[in-house]
C-alpha positions as a printed Julia matrix, in Angstrom:
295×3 Matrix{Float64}:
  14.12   12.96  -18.46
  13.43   14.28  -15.04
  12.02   11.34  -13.56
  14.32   10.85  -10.7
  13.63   14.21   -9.6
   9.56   14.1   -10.97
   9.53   10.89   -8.74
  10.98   12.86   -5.48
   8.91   15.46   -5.86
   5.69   13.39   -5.88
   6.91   11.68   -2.88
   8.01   14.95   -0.92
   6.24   17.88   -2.47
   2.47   16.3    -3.4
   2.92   13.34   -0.6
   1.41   10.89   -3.28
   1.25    7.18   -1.59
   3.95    4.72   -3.41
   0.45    3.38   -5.24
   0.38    6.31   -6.71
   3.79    7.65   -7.32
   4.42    3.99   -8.77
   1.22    4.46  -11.12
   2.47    7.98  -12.45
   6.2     6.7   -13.26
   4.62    3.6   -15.17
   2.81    5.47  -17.04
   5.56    7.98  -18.29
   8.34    5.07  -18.48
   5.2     3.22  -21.14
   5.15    6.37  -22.69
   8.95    6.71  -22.58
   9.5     3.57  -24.31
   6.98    4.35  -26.97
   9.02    7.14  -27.84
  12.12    5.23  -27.84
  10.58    2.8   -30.54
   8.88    4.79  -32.95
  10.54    7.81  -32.86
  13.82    7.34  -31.41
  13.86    9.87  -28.83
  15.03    9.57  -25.78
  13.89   12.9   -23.56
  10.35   12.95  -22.77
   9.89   16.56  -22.16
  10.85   16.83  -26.13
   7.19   15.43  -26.86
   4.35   16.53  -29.48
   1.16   16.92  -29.58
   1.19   15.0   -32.89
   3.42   11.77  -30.78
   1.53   11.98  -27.76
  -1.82   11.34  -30.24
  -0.21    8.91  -31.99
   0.38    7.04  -28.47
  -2.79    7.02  -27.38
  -4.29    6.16  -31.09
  -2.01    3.09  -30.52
  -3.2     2.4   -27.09
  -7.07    2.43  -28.32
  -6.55    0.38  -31.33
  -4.79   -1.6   -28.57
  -8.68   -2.04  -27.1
  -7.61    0.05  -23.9
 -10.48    1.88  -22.62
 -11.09    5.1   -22.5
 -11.33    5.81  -18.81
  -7.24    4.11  -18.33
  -6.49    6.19  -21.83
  -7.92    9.47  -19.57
  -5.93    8.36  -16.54
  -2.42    7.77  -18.69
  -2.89   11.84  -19.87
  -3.82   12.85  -16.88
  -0.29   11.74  -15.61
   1.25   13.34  -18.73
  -0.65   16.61  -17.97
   0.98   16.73  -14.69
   4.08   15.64  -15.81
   4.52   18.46  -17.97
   3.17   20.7   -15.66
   6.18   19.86  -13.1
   8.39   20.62  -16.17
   6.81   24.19  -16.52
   6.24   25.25  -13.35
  10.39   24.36  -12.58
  11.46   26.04  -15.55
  12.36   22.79  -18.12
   9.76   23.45  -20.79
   7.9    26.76  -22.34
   4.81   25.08  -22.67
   2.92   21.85  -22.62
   2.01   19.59  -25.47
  -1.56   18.39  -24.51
  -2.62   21.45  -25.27
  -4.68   20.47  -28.27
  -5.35   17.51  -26.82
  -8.59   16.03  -26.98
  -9.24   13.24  -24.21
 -11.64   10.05  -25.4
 -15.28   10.16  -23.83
 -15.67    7.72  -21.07
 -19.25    6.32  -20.07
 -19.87    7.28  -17.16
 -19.88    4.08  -14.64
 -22.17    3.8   -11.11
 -20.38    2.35   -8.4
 -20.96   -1.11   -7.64
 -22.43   -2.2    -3.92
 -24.08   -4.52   -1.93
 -27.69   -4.09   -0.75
 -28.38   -4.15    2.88
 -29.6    -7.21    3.03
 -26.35   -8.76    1.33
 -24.32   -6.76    3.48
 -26.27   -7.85    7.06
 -25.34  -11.93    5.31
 -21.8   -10.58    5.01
 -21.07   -9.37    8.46
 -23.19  -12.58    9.67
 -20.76  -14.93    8.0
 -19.08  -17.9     9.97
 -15.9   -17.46    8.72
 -13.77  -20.29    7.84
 -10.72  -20.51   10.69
 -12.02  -20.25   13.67
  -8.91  -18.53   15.05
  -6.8   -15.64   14.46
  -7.0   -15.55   10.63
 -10.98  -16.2    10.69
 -11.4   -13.27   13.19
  -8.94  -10.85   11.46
 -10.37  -11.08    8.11
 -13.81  -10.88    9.77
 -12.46   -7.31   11.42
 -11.41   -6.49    7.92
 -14.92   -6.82    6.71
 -16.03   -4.86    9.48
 -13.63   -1.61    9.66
 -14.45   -1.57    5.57
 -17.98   -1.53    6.1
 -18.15    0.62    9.14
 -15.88    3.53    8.17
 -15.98    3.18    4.01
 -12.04    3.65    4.3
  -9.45    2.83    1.65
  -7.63   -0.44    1.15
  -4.43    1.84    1.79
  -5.68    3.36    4.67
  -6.73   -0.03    5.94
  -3.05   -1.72    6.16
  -1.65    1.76    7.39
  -4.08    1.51   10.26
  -2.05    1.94   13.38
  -3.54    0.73   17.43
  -2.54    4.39   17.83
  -5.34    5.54   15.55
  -7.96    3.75   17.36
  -9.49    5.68   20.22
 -11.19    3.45   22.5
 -12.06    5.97   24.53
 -13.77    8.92   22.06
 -14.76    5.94   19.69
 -13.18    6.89   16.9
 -10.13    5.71   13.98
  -7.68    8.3    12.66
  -6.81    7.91    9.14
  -4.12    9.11    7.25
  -5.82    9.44    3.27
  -4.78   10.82    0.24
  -2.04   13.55    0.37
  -1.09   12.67    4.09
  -4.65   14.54    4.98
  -6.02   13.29    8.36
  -9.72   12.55    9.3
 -11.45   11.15   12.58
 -14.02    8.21   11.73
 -16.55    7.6    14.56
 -16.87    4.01   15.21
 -19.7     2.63   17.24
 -19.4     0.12   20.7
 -19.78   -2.92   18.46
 -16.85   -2.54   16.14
 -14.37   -1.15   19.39
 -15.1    -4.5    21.43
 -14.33   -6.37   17.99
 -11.0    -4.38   18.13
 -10.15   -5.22   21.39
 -10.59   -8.71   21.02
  -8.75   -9.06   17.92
  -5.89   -7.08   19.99
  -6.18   -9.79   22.69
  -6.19  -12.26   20.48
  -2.94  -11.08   18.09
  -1.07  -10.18   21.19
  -1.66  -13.79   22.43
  -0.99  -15.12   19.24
   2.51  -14.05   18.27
   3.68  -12.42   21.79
   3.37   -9.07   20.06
   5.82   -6.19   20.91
   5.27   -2.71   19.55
   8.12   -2.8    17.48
   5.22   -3.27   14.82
   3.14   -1.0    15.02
   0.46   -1.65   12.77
  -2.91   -2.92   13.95
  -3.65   -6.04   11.08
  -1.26   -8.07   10.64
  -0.3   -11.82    8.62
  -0.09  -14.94   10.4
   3.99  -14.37   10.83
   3.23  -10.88   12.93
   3.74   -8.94    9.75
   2.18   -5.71    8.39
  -0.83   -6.85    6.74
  -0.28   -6.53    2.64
  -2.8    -5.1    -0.13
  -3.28   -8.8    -2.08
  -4.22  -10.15    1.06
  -6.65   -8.26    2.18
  -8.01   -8.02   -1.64
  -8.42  -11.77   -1.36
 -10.27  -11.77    1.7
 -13.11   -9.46    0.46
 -13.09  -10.88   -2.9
 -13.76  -14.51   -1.78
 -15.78  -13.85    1.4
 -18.7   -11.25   -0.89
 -18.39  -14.58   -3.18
 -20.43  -16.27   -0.68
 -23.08  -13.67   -0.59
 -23.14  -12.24   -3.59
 -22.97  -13.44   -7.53
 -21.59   -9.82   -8.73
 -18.33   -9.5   -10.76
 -16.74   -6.51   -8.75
 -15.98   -8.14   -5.3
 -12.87   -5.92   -3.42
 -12.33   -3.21   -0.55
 -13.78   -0.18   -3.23
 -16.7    -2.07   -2.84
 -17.32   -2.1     0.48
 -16.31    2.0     0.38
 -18.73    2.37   -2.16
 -21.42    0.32   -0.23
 -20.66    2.27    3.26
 -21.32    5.25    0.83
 -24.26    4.73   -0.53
 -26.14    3.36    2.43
 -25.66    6.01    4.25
 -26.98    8.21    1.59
 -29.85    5.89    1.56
 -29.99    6.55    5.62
 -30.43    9.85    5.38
 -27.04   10.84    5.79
 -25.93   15.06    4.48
 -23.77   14.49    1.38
 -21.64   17.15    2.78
 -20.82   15.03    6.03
 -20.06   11.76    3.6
 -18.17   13.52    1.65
 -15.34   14.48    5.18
 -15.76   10.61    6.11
 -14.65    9.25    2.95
 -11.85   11.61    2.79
 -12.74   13.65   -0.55
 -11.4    16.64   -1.79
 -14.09   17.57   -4.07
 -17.98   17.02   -3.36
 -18.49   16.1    -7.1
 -16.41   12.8    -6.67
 -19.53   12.5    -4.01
 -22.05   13.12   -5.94
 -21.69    9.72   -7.92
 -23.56    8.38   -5.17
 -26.64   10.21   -5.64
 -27.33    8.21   -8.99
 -27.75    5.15   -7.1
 -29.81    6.58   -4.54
 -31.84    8.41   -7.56
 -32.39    4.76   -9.63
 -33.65    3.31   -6.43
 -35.96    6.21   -5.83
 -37.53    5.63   -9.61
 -37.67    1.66   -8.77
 -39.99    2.39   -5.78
 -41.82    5.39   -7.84
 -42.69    2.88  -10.22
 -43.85    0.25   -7.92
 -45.94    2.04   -5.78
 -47.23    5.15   -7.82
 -50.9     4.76   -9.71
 -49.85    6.35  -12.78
 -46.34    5.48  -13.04
């Protein structure tokens, strides 16, 4: 089936994160095993159109939405791509494909007045934990950076001098993030502070780390957003996409070129950008309405 290989190539060739890489091969061993069942076949790259409909007919009666439906193809469209472009298959089967309609969703953020309660927050432990996960909040909010690019954060990529954090995103592509004076003391004191805290040698290299010393893992710092925007806010979404999507739009809000947001979150494409602008555009009407005669 390729995968192996498929798998390598994602890693070496397309420098996908693991996250990624680990998404795409789910996807394709789901598929995989679909195949298995109903059809009894055991190569992927022998696929149909007509099978690969029939999947994701079972995965919508299956009440999957649309927009995970649109992400599983997507990995099959690339999938079969690989198997093209390095000469296993003639052709691909989505061709005929149709993907499902998605609505399209704004992204969720906090208002600045939320966000000023946030960063205000006396945070439960007083001591290293309270004022690492209170840096957390603060490198989110400050630099709209991803939760990957968070726990790959190195002391390395923070430039005390030039006041700036370099980030290694999406497809190993680096970008400088200007930080202000603010958030650099709150580095160095939470440097201070670790150092103190577990005698720290540079064998780890990695700026936030667990109470044990250790590299700093996804669930926790998921956890710490989640439950510390619980105590400002009432909304459902609550995690470190919300805090990029928050950095996002009030910058947009500020003033900020769409262009020059665009480079700071690290996007390839200026439409992925652009979702922003509907927030900024429903706020716009809000204040219209309120304050024009004839509105």
């Amino acid at each position: 089936m390729h995968l192996s290989e498929y798998s390598q190539y994602l890693i070496s060739e397309k420098r996908y994160s693991s996250y990624t890489v680990k998404s795409y091969l789910s996807d394709l061993e789901q598929f995989s095993f679909y195949l298995r069942v109903q059809y009894q076949m055991e190569d992927l790259s022998k696929a149909t159109s007509i099978q690969i409909r029939s999947w994701i007919s079972q995965l919508m009666i299956g009440k999957m939405n649309s927009r995970s439906v649109n992400r599983k193809l997507s990995t099959l469209r690339n999938y079969y791509k690989y198997l093209i472009r390095h000469g296993y298959l003639g052709s691909t089967p989505l061709e005929t494909i149709v993907a499902p309609k998605t609505k399209k969703r704004l992204p969720q953020y906090l208002d600045e007045s939320k966000m000023n309660e946030l960063l205000d927050l006396e945070f439960y432990d007083d001591g290293f934990e309270g004022v690492r996960d209170n840096l957390i909040i603060k490198i989110l909010y400050a630099t709209g950076i991803r939760l990957s690019e968070l726990i790959n954060l190195k002391d390395s990529d923070v430039d005390f001098s030039e006041q700036n954090i370099k980030v290694l995103g999406k497809i190993n592509k680096e970008r400088i993030i200007p930080i202000g004076k603010g958030l650099i003391s709150n580095i160095e004191d939470y440097i201070k502070l670790r150092d103190e805290s577990f005698d720290f040698t540079k064998q780890n290299p990695y700026l936030l780390v667990t109470i044990k010393g250790d590299k700093i893992y996804p669930k926790s710092v998921y956890r710490t957003v989640r439950s510390n925007m619980g105590r400002v806010t009432t909304q459902s979404k609550r995690s470190p996409h919300v805090m990029r999507h928050t950095f996002a739009t009030h910058l947009l809000n500020g003033g900020a070129d769409i262009n020059a947001i665009k480079e700071l979150l690290g996007h390839a494409n200026l439409s992925a950008t652009q979702v922003y602008t509907h927030n900024t555009i429903g706020k716009l009407k809000k204040i219209y309405k309120q304050a024009h005669p004839r509105a």
